[in-house]
RODRENZA-129925 format. One record per residue (C-alpha): x, y, z; residue number from 1; residue in three letters. Coordinates in nm, 3 decimals. Each point is the difference from the previous one (the first is absolute). Layout:
[[X; Y; Z]; NUM; ALA]
...
// end
This chain:
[[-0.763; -2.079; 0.405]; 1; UNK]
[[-0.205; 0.016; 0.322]; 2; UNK]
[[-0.128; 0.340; -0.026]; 3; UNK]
[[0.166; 0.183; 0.298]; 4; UNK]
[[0.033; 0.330; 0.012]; 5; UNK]
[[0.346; -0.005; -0.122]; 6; UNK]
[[-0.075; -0.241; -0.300]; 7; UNK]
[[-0.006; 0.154; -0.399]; 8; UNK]
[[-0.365; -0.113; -0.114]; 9; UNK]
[[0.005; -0.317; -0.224]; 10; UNK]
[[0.094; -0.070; -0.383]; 11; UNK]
[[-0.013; -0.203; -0.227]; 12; UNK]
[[0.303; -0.247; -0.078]; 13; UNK]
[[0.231; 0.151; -0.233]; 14; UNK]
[[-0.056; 0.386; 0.077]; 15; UNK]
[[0.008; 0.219; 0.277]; 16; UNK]
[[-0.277; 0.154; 0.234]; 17; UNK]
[[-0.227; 0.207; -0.165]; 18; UNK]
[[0.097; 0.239; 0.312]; 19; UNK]
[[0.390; -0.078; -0.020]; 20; UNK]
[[-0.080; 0.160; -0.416]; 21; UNK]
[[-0.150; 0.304; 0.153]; 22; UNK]
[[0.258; 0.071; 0.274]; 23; UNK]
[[0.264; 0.007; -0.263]; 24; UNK]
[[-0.143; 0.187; -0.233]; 25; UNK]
[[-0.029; 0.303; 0.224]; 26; UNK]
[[0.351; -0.071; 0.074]; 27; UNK]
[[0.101; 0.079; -0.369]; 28; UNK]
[[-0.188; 0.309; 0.007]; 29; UNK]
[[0.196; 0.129; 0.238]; 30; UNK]
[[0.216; 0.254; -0.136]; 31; UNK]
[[0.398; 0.004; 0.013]; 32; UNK]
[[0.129; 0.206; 0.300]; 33; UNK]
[[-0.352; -0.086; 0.195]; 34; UNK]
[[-0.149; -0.233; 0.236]; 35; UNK]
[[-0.320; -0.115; 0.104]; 36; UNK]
[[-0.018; -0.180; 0.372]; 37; UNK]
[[-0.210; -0.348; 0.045]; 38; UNK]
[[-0.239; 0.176; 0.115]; 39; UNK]
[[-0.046; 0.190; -0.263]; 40; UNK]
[[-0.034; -0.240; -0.234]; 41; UNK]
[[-0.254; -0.207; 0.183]; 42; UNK]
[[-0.217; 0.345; -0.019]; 43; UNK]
[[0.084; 0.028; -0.349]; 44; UNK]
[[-0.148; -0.356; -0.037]; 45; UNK]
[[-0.305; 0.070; 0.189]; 46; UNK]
[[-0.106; 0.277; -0.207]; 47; UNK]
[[-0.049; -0.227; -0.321]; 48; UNK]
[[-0.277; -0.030; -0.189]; 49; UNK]
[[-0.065; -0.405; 0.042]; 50; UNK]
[[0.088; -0.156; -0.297]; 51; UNK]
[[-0.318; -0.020; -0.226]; 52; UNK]
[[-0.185; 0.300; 0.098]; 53; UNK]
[[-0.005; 0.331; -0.152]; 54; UNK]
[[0.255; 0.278; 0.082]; 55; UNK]
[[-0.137; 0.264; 0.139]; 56; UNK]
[[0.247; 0.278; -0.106]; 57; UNK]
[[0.294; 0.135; 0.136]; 58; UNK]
[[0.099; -0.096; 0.370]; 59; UNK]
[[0.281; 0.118; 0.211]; 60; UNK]
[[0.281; -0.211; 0.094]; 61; UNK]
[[-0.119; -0.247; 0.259]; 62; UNK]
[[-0.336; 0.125; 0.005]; 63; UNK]
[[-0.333; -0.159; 0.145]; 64; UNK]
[[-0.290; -0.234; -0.151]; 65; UNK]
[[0.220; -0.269; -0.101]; 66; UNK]
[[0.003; -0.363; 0.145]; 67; UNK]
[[0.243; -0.072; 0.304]; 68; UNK]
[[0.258; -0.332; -0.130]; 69; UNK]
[[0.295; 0.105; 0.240]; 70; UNK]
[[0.199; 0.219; 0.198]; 71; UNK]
[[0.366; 0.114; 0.059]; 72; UNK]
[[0.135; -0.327; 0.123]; 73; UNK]
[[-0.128; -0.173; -0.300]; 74; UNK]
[[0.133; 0.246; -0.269]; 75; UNK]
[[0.326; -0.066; 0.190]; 76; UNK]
[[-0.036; -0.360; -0.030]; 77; UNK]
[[-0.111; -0.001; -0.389]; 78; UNK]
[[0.334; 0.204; -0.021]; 79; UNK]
[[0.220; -0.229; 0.176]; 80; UNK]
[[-0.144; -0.279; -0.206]; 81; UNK]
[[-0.048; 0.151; -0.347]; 82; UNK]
[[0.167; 0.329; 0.025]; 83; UNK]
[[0.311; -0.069; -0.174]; 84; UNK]
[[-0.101; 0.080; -0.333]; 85; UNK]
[[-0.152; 0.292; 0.059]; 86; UNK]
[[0.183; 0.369; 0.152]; 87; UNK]
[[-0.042; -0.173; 0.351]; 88; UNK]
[[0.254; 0.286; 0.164]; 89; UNK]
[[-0.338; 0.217; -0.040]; 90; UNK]
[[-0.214; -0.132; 0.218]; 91; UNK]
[[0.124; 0.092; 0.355]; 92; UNK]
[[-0.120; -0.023; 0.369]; 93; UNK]
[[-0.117; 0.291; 0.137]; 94; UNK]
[[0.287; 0.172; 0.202]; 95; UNK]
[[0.224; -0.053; -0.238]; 96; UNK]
[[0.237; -0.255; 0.085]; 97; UNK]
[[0.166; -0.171; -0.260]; 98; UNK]
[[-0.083; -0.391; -0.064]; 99; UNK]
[[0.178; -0.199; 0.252]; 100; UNK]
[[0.245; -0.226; -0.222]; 101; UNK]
[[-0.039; 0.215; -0.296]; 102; UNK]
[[0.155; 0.319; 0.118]; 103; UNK]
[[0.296; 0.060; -0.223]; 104; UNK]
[[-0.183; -0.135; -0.297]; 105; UNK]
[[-0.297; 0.220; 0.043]; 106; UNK]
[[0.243; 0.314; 0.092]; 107; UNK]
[[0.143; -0.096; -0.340]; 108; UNK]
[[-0.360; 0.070; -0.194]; 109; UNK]
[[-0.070; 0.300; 0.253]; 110; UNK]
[[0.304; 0.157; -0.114]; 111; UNK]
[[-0.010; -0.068; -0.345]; 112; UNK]
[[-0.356; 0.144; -0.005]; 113; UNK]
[[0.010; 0.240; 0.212]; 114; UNK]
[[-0.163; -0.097; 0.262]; 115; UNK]
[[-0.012; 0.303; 0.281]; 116; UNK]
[[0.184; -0.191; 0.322]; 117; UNK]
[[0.064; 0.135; 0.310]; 118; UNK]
[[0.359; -0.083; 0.142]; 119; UNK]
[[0.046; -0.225; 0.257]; 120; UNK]
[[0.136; 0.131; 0.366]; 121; UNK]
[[0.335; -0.140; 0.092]; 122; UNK]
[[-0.153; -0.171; 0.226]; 123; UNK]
[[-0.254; -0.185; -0.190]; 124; UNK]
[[0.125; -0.363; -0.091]; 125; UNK]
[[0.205; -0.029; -0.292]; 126; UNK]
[[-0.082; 0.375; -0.100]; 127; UNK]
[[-0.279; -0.106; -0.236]; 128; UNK]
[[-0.189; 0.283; -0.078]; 129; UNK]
[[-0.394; -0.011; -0.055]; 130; UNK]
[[-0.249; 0.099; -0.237]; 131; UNK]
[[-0.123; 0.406; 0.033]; 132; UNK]
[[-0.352; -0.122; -0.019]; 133; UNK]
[[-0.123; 0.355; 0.029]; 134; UNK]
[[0.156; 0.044; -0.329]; 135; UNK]
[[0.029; -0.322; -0.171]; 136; UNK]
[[-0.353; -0.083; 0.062]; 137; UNK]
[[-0.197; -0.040; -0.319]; 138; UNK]
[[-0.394; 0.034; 0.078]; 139; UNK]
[[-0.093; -0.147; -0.386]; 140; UNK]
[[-0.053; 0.307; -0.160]; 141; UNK]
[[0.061; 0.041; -0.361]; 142; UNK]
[[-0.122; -0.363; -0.061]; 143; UNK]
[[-0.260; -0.084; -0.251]; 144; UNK]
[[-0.253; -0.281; 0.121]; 145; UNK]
// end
């Protein structure tokens, strides 16, 4: 890789990023029913403790001193590459649109779990509803580190 802004850090042959591992962890800590945007995973991330140095207690979700890998656009693209095996359907964008190509299959897991959804307006295309993301929002509490 080149090391743009949009590109997942390297690895080694044979694995996956060391980042691409962390995004989709948080992703299976995401509770059924809840959601966590890219955004807020990539704040998630940054709160770490770098790998080999002490922890330094309890943190809250997403919060400060950590080291800065990525942002939302690459949590979405560790997803889209690597997401698949993981609860994917739980890490959203921000307003709440469902995944463009994915709609029915994440309404599926939404429902199943769920989900809070706001209904679509007649005259939103194909009367896909989105995400309540006041209410479906899950902020990481309840996790141990």
């Amino acid at each position: 890789m080149s090391g743009t802004a949009g590109d997942i850090p390297e690895y080694d042959a044979g694995g996956i990023p060391e980042y691409a591992e962390r995004v989709l962890g948080v992703a299976e800590l995401i509770p059924p029913g809840r959601v966590m945007t890219y955004g807020d995973v990539a704040e998630w991330l940054a709160g770490e403790e770098p790998p080999g140095e002490p922890a330094s207690g309890e943190r809250p979700a997403g919060a400060g001193g950590g080291r800065r890998v990525g942002g939302p656009r690459q949590v979405g693209r560790v997803m889209a590459l690597y997401g698949g095996a993981v609860p994917w359907w739980r890490v959203v964008r921000a307003d709440g649109q469902l995944l463009p190509g994915s709609e029915l299959r994440a309404l599926a897991h939404y429902r199943e779990e769920g989900t809070p959804l706001r209904e679509a307006s007649r005259s939103a295309e194909g009367h896909v509803p989105r995400l309540d993301m006041r209410r479906a929002r899950w902020d990481g509490g309840g996790v141990e580190d």
